[in-house]
C-alpha positions as CSV (number, residue, x, y, z in Angstrom):
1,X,7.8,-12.3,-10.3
2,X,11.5,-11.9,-9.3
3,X,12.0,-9.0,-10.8
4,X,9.5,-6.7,-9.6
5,X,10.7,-8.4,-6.0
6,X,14.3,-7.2,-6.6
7,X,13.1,-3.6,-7.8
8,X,11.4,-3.3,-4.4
9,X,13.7,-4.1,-2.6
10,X,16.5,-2.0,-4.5
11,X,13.6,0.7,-4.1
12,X,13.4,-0.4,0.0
13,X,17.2,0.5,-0.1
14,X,17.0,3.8,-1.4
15,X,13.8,4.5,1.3
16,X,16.0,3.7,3.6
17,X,19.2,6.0,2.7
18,X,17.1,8.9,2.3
19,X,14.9,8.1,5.7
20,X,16.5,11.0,7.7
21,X,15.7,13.8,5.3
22,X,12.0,12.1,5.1
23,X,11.9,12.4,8.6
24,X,12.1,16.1,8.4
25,X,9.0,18.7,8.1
26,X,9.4,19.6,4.8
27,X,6.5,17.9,3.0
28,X,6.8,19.4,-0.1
29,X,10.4,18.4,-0.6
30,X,9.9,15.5,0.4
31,X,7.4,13.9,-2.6
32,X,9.2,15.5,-5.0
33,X,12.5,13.1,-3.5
34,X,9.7,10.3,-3.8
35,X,8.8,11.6,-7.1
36,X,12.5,11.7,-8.5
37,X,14.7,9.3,-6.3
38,X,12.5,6.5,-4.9
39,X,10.2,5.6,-8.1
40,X,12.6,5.9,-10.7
41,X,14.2,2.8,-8.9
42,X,11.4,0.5,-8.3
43,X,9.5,1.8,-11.7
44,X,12.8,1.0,-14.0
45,X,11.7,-1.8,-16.9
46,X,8.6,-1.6,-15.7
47,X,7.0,-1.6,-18.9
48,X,7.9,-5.5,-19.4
49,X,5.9,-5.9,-16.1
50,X,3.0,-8.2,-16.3
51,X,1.3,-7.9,-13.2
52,X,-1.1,-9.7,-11.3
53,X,-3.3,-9.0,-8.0
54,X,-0.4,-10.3,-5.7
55,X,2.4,-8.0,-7.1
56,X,-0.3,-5.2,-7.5
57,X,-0.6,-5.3,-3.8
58,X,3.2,-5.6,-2.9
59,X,3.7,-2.1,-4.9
60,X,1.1,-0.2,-3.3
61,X,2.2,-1.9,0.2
62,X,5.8,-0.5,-0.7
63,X,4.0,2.9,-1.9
64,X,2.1,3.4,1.1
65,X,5.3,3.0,3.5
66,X,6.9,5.1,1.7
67,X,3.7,8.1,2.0
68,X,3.8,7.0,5.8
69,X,7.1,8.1,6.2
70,X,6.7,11.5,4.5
71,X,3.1,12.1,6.5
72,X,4.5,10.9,9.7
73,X,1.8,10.0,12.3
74,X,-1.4,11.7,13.0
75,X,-3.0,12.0,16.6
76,X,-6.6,10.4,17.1
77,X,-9.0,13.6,17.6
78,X,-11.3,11.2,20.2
79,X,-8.6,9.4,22.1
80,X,-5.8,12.1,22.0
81,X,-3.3,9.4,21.0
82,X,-0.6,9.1,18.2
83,X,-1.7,6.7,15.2
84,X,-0.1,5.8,11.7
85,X,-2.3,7.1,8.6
86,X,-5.0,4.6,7.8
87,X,-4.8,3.9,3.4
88,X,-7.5,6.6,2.8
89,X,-5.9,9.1,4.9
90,X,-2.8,8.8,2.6
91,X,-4.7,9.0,-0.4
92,X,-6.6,11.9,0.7
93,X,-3.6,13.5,1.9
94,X,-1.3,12.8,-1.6
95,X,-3.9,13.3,-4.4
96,X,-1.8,11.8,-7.0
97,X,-2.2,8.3,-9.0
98,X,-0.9,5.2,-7.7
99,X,1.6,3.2,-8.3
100,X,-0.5,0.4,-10.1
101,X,-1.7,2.9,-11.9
102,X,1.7,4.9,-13.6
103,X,2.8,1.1,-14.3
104,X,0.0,0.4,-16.2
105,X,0.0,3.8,-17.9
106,X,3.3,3.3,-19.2
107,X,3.1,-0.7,-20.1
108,X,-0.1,0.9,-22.0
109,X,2.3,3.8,-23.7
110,X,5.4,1.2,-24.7
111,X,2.3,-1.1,-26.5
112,X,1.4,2.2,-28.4
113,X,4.6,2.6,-29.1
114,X,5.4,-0.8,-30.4
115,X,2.6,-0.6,-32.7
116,X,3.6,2.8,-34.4
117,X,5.0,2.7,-37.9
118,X,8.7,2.7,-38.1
119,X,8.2,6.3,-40.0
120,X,7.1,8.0,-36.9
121,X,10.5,9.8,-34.9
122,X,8.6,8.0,-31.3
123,X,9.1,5.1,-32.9
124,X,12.7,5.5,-33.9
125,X,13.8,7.0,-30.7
126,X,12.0,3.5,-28.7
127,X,14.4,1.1,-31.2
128,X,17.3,3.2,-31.0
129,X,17.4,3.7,-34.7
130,X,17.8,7.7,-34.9
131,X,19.5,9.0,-38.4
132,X,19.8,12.6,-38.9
133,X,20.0,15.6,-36.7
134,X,17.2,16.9,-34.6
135,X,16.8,21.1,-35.1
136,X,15.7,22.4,-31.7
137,X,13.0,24.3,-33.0
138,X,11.0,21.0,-33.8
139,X,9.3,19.0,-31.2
140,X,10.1,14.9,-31.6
């Protein structure tokens, strides 16, 4: 599909600017730039996705160079040399759901959303159709 093509490689562009504070030791810091910089732009109409084993696999390709960049390389305990992070390694290391995975959550979320009755405030918000003011005390 040429649009999940295009947001990977919008999403290999932002990788890229952001490389040289990946590179740095600061784990922590740097999932939550994964978290709020890199996904939003590969993840954005995702919802209108429908994927199929061969796109599946291109995202968690992309996902997994993205983790190998924040882990960095580990050094083989037999031989004493440097290696990247085998697939496991990274999933043991970032405990957190995949990419296929969020995609699919929110494709599943936009259907349940499509489905609710035009009463419902989700609903309204989803269509753009909002009347009326919102007191902050009450939870949409």
């Amino acid at each position: 599909m040429e649009e999940i093509k295009s947001r990977l490689k919008s999403g290999n562009a932002c990788y890229h600017s952001v490389q040289n504070v990946l590179c740095s030791g600061l784990i922590s810091k740097n999932i939550k730039i994964r978290r709020t910089v890199i996904l939003p732009v590969v993840l954005c109409g995702c919802e209108t996705w429908s994927l199929v084993l061969r796109e599946e696999r291109r995202l968690r390709v992309f996902e997994n160079m993205v983790l190998r960049g924040i882990f960095g390389v580990k050094r083989d305990e037999v031989t004493g040399e440097w290696r990247k992070l085998r697939n496991e390694e990274l999933n043991d290391l970032y405990c957190s759901h995949n990419i296929v995975r969020v995609i699919k959550w929110r494709m599943r979320w936009a259907g349940h959303l499509a489905r609710v009755r035009e009463r419902k405030d989700a609903h309204r918000a989803l269509v753009g159709k909002y009347e009326g003011k919102i007191s902050l005390d009450r939870q949409v």
